[in-house]
C-alpha positions as CSV (number, residue, x, y, z in Angstrom):
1,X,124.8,182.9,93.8
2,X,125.4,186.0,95.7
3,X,124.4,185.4,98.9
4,X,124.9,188.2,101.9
5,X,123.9,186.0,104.9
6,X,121.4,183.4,105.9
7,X,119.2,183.4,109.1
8,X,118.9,180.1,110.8
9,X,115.2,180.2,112.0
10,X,112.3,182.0,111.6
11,X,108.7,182.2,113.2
12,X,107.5,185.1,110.5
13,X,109.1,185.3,107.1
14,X,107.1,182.3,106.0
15,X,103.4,182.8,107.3
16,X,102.7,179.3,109.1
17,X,106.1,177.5,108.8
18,X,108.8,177.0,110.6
19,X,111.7,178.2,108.2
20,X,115.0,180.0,107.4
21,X,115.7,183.0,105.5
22,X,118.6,183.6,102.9
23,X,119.5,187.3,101.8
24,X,120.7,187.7,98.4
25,X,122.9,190.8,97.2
26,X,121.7,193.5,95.0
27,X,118.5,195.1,93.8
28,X,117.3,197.1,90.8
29,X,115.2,199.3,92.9
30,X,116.5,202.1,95.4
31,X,113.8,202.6,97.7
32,X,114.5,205.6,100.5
33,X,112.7,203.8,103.3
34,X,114.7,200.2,102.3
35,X,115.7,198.6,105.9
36,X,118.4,196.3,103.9
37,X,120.6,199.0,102.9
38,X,123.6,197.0,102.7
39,X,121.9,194.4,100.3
40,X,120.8,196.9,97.9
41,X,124.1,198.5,97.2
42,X,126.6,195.3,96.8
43,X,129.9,198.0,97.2
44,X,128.5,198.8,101.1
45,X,128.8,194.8,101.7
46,X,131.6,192.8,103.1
47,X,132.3,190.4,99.9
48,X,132.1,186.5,100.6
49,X,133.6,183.8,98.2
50,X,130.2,183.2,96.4
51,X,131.2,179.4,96.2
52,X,131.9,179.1,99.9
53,X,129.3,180.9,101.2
54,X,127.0,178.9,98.8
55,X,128.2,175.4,100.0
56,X,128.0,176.5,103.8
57,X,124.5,177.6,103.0
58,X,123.4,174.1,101.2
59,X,125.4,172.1,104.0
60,X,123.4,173.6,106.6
61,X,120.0,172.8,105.1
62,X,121.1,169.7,104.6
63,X,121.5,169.0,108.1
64,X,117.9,171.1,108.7
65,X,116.0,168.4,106.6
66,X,113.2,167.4,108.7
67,X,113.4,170.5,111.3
68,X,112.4,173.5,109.0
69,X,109.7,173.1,106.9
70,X,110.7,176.2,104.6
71,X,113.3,178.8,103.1
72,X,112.5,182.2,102.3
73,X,114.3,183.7,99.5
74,X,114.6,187.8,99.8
75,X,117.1,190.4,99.5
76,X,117.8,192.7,97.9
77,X,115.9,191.1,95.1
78,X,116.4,188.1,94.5
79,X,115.3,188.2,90.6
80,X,118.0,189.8,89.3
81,X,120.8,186.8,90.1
82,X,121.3,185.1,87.0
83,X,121.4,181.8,88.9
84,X,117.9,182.1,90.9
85,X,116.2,179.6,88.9
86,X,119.1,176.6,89.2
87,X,119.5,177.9,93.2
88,X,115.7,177.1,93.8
89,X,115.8,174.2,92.0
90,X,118.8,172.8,94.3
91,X,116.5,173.8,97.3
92,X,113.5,172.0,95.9
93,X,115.7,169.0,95.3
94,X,116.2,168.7,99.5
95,X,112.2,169.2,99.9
96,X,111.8,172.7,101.3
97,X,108.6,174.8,100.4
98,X,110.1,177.8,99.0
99,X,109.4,181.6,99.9
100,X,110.4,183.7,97.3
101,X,109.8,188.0,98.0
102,X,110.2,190.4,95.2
103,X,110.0,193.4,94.0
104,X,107.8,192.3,90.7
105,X,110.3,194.1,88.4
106,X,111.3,190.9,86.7
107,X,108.1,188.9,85.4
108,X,110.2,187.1,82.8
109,X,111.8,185.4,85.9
110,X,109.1,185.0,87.4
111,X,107.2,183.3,85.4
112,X,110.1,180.8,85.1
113,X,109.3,180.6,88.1
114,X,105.7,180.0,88.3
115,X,105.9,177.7,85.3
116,X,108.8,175.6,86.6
117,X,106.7,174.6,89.6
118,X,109.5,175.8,91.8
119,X,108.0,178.3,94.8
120,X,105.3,177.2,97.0
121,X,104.5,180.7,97.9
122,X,105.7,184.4,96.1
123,X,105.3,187.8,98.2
124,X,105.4,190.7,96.3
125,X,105.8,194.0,97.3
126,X,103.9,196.9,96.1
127,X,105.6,200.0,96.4
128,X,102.6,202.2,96.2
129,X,99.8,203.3,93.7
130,X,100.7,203.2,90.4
131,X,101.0,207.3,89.9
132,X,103.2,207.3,93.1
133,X,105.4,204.4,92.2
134,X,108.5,205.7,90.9
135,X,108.8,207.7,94.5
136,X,109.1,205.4,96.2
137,X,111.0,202.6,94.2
138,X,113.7,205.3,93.9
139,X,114.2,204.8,90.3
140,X,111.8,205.4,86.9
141,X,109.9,201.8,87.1
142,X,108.5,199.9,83.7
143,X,104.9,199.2,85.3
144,X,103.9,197.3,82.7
145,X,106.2,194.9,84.1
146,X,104.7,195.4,87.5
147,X,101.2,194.7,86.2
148,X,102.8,191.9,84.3
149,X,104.1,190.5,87.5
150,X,101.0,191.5,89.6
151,X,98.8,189.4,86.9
152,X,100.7,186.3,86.5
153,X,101.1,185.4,90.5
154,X,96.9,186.6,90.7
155,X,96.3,183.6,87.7
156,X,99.0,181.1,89.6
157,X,98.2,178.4,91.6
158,X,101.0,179.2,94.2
159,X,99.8,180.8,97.6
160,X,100.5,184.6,97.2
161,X,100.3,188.0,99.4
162,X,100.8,191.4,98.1
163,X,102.3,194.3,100.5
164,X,103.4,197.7,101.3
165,X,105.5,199.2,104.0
166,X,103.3,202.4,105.0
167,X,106.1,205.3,104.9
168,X,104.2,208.2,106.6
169,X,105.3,211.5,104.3
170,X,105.6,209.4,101.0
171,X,102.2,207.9,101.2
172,X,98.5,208.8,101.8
173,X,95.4,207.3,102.9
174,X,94.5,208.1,99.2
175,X,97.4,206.0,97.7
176,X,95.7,203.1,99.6
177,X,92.6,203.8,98.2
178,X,93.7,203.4,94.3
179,X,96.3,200.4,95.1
180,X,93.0,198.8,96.8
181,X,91.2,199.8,93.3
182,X,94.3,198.2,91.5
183,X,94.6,195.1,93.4
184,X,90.6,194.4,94.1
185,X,89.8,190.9,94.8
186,X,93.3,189.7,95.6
187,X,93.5,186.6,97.9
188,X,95.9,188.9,100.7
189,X,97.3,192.2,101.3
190,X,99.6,193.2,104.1
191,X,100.3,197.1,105.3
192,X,103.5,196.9,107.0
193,X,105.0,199.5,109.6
194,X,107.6,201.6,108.6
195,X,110.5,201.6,110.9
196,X,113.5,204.2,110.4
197,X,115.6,202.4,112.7
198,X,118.2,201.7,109.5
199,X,117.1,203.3,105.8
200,X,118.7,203.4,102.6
201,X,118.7,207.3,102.3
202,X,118.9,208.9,105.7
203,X,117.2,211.9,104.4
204,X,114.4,210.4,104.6
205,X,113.6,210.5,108.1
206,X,113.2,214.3,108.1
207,X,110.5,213.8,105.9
208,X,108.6,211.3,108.2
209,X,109.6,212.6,111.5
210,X,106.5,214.0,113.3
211,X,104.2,212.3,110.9
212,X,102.2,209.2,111.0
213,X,99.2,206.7,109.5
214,X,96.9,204.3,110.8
215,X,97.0,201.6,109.3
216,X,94.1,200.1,111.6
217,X,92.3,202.5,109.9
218,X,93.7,202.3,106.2
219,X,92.9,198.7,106.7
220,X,88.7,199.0,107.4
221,X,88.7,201.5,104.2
222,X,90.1,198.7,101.6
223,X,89.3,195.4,103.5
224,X,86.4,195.0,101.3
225,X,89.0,194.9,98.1
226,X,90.9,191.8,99.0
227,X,90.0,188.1,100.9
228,X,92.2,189.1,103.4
229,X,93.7,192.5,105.0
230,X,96.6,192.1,107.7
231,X,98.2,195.0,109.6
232,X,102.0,194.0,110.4
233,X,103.4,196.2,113.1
């Protein structure tokens, strides 16, 4: 498993549990606005003994049993390591609920996945609407695989949220509007902040810079679509 670093605790990853987060390397997707940079692109990243850095990881949850509650798997995207499936099921095996983010690109795995019993929760990002996507994934995106993906975690009996990080310049009110339209009665959907603090193509912030949305008010236009609607700032 190619794993780029672990974080020890966190309050927010895992909505509700006390947790730790592991950041896997590489990604099919090259979003501009991506805050992981160095986890998209594996040659920008310092290279650890995969072995070593795997045991170090397992040893310290190991000693965590009974203090965190949860792990949450993200990247990157974690979907495209051939060894996801076996490395959940090892985390499973030491009674963690398991967090898994992704970019929906991969519904083969995930439904591996789903089937196998193995997450206790899956957060899946939606890069935009579906005439905007390839934009702002970066690359040309199968979206029947997306719509795959969005489908079988809908029809699962694992907890679920959908979200998008609001880039100001890339999207619109209106892209909100028809991923609403898309996504209608979903159990939750999150609109994230964008933050150009550290971006995958630098470029980028020229084309946000001066511009903005509210996502206060984004959120009263497509509440009505989804059981839930939270704002992340």
């Amino acid at each position: 498993m190619k794993i780029a670093a672990y974080q020890k605790l966190t309050l927010i990853d895992y909505p509700g549990k006390l947790a730790a987060t592991v950041f896997t390397v590489g990604c099919n997707f090259r979003c501009p606005f991506c805050h992981n940079p160095e986890l998209v692109i594996s040659s920008q990243f310092t290279v650890h003994n995969d072995d070593e850095m795997e045991k170090e990881f397992f040893d310290f949850l190991k000693k965590r049993r009974g203090i965190l509650e949860g792990l949450c798997i993200t990247g990157g995207e974690p979907t495209v390591q051939p060894d996801i499936i076996n490395f959940i099921e090892k985390i499973k095996k030491l009674r963690y609920l398991v967090k898994l983010d992704t970019n929906g690109a991969r519904p083969d795995v995930l439904k591996k996945i789903i089937d196998g019993k193995i997450a206790d929760f899956i957060s899946m990002d939606i890069k935009s609407s579906r005439e905007n996507y390839d934009k702002l994934a970066g690359v040309k995106v199968d979206m029947d695989r997306i719509n795959l993906s969005v489908d079988l975690i809908r029809n699962s009996r694992i907890d679920y949220e959908f979200r998008t990080t609001a880039v100001p310049g890339m999207h619109t009110e209106d892209d909100f509007k028809k991923i609403a339209d898309w996504l209608k009665g979903a159990k939750k959907y999150c609109l994230q902040e964008y933050r150009d603090i550290k971006i995958l193509d630098p470029k980028l912030k020229k084309v946000t810079k001066g511009k903005s949305l509210d996502l206060k008010k984004i959120k009263k236009k497509i509440e009505k679509s989804f059981g839930e609607v939270e704002v992340r700032e």
